[in-house]
N, C-alpha and C positions, 0 to 999 in steps of 0.2 A: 495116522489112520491105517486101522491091520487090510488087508485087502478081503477080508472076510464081511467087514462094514461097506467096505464100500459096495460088494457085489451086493450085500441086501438093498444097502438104499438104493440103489438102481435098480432091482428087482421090484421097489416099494413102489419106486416111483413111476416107473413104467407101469404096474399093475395100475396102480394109481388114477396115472395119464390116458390108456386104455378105459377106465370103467369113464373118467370124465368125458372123454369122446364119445362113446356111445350115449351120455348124457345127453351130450350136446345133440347128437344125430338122434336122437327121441326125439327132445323137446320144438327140434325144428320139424322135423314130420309132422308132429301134432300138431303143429301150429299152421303149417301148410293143409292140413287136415281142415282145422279153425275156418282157414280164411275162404275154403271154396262155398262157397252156400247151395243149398237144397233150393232146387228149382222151385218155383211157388206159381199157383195157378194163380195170376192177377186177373182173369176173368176178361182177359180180352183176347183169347185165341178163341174161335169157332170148338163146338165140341159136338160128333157125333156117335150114337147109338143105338145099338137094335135093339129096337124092345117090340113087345106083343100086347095091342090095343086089348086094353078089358072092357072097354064102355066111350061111347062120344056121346057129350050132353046136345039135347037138341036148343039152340040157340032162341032167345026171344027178340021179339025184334029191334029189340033198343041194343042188345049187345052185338061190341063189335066184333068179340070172340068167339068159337067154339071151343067149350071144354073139350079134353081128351086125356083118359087114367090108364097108364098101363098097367100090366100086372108085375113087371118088373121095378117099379116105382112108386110109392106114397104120395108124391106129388100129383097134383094137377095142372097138366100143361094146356096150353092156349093155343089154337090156330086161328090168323083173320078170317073172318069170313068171307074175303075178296082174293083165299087164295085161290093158286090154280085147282078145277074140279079134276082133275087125275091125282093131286095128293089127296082129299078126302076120298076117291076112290079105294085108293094103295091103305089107306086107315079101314075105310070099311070091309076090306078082303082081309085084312091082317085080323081084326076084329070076329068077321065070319067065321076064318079058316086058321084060328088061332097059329100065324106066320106071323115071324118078326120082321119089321120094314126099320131102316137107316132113316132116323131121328137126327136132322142138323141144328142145334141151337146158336147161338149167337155168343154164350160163354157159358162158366158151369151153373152158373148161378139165374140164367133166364132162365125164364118159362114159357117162353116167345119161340113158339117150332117154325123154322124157315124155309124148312124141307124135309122130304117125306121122297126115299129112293126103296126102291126093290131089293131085298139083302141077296 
């Protein structure tokens, strides 16, 4: 073998060996990429939010809720009627003086307001 062969094949092979390595260190990245997972709201962390009252339904007296629509939201949320009278207050100023008040729900998914703070 002339030595003119032999410096390609080891030029081949190392080229070679160089591009499989960085193969190799892709395919492990992406994989390490693969295995972390995206946080996922399971609906059991508390969620709070400022929003600005558009309207509180007046209550009848068989229900145990008060409606409440913000204008930040499609939904209709629910306060007991047996909450504290300072959070229907902090709603009806928010409502008057179109101010957003700190909305605590129970997950993303209720509709059940547990508190009602001053933003």
């Amino acid at each position: 073998m002339s030595i003119k062969k032999t410096f390609s094949i080891k030029l081949v092979n190392s080229t070679c060996a160089i591009c499989m390595l960085s193969l190799l260190f892709l395919l492990s990245s992406l994989q390490s990429c693969a295995i972390q997972k995206k946080k996922k709201n399971t609906g059991k962390t508390p969620v709070e939010y400022a929003l600005t009252v558009a309207a509180i339904s007046t209550p009848r007296s068989e229900d145990a809720y008060i409606e409440v629509s913000f204008n930040e939201s499609a939904r209709f949320y629910r306060i007991p009627k047996n909450t504290a009278p300072s959070y229907l207050d902090l709603l009806r100023q928010s409502q008057k003086n179109s101010t957003p008040v700190l909305i605590k729900r129970a997950n993303e998914y209720s509709d059940i307001i547990l508190r009602v703070k001053k933003k």
